[in-house]
Phi, psi and omega in degrees: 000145193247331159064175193212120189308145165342318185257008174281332171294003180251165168317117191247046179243000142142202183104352196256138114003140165323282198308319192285345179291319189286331152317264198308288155027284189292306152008282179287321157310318173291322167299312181288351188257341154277011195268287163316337190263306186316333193253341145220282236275292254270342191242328204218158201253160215279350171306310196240028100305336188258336133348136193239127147273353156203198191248000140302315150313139161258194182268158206294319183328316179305316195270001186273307185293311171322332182262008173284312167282358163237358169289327197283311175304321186270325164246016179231310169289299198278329190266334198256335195059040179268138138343115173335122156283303143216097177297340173314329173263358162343301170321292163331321176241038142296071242279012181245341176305314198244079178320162207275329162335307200239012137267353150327316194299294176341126158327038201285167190273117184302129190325313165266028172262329193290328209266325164302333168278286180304007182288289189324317186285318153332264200320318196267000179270311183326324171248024162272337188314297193309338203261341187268118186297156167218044175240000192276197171259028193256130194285309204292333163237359162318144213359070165047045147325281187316338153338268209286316173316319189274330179302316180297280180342317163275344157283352181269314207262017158271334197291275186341291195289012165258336183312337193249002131240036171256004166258006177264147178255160204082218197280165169346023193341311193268136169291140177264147195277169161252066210266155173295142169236117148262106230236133151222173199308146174294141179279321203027056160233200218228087191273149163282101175278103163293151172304164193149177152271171144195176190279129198257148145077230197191142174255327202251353163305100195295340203250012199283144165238192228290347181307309188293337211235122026246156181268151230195139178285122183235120195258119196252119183298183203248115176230159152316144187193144182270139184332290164220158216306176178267107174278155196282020166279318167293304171327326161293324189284321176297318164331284183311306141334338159105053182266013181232007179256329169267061195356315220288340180285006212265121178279144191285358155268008161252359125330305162310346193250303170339285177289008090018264202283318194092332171326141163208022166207211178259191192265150198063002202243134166191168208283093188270076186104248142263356196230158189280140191237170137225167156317090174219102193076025178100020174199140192266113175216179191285146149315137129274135194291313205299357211267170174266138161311104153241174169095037170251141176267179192300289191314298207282317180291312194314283174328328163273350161297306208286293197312315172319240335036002209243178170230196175244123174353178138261176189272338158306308217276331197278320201257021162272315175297320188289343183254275179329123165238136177299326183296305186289348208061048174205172185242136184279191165266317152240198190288334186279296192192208188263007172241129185282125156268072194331156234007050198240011194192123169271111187225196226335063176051059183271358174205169176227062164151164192286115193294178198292162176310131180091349172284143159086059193299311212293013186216029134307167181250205266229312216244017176069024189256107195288109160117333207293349147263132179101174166065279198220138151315121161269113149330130143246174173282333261237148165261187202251139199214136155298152169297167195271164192066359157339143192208117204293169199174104347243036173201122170316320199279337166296301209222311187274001153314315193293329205262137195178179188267009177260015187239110178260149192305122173231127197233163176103334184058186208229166163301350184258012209232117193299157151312346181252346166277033167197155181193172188305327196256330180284122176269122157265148194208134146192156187346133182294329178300330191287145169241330189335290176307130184265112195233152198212239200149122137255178186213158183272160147199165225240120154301150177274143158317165188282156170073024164280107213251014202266170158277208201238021171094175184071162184230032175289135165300354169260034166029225143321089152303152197358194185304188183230120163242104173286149158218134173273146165254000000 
């Protein structure tokens, strides 16, 4: 369990003091790397560091290093101006040289030469801190980004390293936490987003990266979007129709991949009788229907919106309910306020899983829509595209290599997804095909016009769910 430091509760949206910045800095560096050892080399013996549990994956060693070699490029070479230490493996751990297939094959460093390097890469930043400004005119370190960039980075490849174990097979690896859940009952309704604008990304986040940036006004029509995700209960029923049998729910590639792949459930789930079991970390336990469905691709989401009658948001639509408050007129950083609060969003691995549909009342947003951070990546429609006035910032290969139409939008982050890697504004993209990754989905629809008495279309057996809770925006 990784729980989250003192300094993950303040604010990045500036206000700190050189010193007080470079502290919380240091904090965090330190949180995330017990974060990392905790998830290999403190838990699994070097077989199964070094071990590819798929080809989707990389072997965890590869990810021990990798983020060590890129804390040694960014903060030590590019922020401090130290010399290479061993450039010789840069390559090696390039994650655009070596697709995650083809690095077993690679010379990689055996874990306790790897864990000795990043110790070592650790030490010399630390102590490089004190001599590097973050008051200059230099953007990369102007308020400690590039910090917060390696601080992020490395908490996105522990989220991967759980993603890859819970795809290793045999016992347990992980203690399962006890996190507190504060659940009250599920709304199961529907909020009304009125039409209007509100501000898309962010200009003013010192740590948001160049994806995020700038922020920018979107006048969004008015639609509907559900309280809170789709659980797998409801997901079940989409089964039990036979919804993985029907084209018409279907996008025609993802048809092609459904009849393909053979899939007929989300990924770790299978049939113990009559009833559904899943897999989770190395323990076999029953679906719960109240928890929201991950481990569903793009396709498996889009299809069960049309089997609804609903759809899947747009990426505009998910971060206008998740942000905007109508009343200040402004977009917050997360659904609550400008701040992160412990207990208001299940994050940075306070479970090794999503909490129930209805929890963590105190951390809706502005328009009452629950859950939006946190628990499960939510699918959106939208494919991944820079904002208009986009600026690659400070390497093409973080984000605009990526945009394009083979890629979709995922927004909110998961229980495995740390509080300083995520806000209201931070994009995730990735294949409409991966399940690997804990991704889940709500759905949308387009308001009706006024005096319009019709339905909204689909021919699902839960027609309408539940109430209609309107906010004017």
């Amino acid at each position: 369990m990784s729980g989250t430091s003192t300094a993950s509760r303040r604010t990045m949206r500036g206000g700190l003091d050189e010193d007080a910045l470079k502290e919380l800095i240091a904090e965090e560096l330190g949180a995330v790397r017990n974060r990392s050892l905790g998830l290999t080399t403190d838990v699994l013996d070097e077989a199964d560091l070094v071990g590819q549990v798929s080809p989707l994956m990389s072997p965890l060693v590869w990810d021990l290093a990798h983020v060590g070699n890129y804390e040694e490029l960014w903060l030590l070479r590019a922020a401090a101006g130290i010399e290479p230490m061993r450039p010789e493996i840069d390559g090696l751990y390039d994650a655009f040289e070596h697709p995650r297939s083809t690095r077993p094959s690679l010379p990689l460093l055996p874990p306790a030469e790897a864990g000795a390097y990043i110790s070592t890469v650790r030490a010399k930043v630390l102590d490089s801190l004190e001599k590097v400004r973050f008051d200059g005119s230099d953007p990369l370190t102007r308020g400690g980004f590039v910090y917060g960039m390696v601080v992020q980075h490395e908490h996105m490849h522990d989220e991967t390293m759980l993603a890859t174990h819970q795809l290793r097979k045999g016992a347990p690896a992980l203690l399962e936490p006890v996190g507190e859940i504060l659940r009250t009952k599920p709304a199961g309704t529907e909020v009304l987003v009125e039409a209007g604008p509100f501000e898309m990304g962010t200009s003013d986040d010192p740590w948001a990266y160049d994806n995020e940036r700038p922020g920018h006004m979107v006048d969004v029509p008015a639609y509907y979007i559900d309280s809170e995700p789709v659980t797998n209960g409801a997901y079940l029923a989409f089964m039990e129709a036979g919804g993985y049998d029907d084209p018409r729910w279907w996008d025609p590639r993802g048809w092609e991949w459904r009849t393909s792949s053979g899939k007929r459930a989300p990924a770790f789930w299978s049939k113990d009788g009559v009833s559904w079991v899943r897999r989770r970390f190395g323990r076999m336990e029953a679906v719960p229907p109240d928890e929201p469905v991950q481990h569903v691709c793009w396709y498996e989401a889009d299809a069960y919106a049309r089997w609804a009658g609903k759809r899947l948001p747009t990426e505009a639509e998910w971060e206008k309910a998740a942000r905007w408050d109508p009343v200040a007129g402004r977009s917050r950083r997360f659904p609550w306020g400008d701040e992160y609060e412990e207990g208001r969003a299940n994050l940075g691995q306070r479970m090794l899983r999503p909490s129930e549909a209805g929890s963590y009342e105190s951390g809706a947003s502005a328009y009452g829509v629950r859950q939006l951070v946190g628990d499960v990546w939510e699918w959106t429609s939208s494919d991944f595209h820079g904002y208009p006035g986009f600026r690659s910032f400070p390497y093409k290969e973080y984000s605009e290599v990526f945009f394009g139409p083979d890629y979709k939008v995922l927004k909110g982050g998961s229980w495995a997804t740390h509080p300083l890697a995520i806000r209201g504004s931070f994009r995730n993209w990735d294949y409409p095909i991966r399940r690997q990754i804990f991704t889940g989905f709500r759905c949308a629809t387009s308001a009706e016009p006024p005096g319009h008495a019709g339905g909204r279309g689909g021919s699902s057996p839960l027609g309408k769910q539940g109430a209609r809770s309107a906010v004017v925006g």
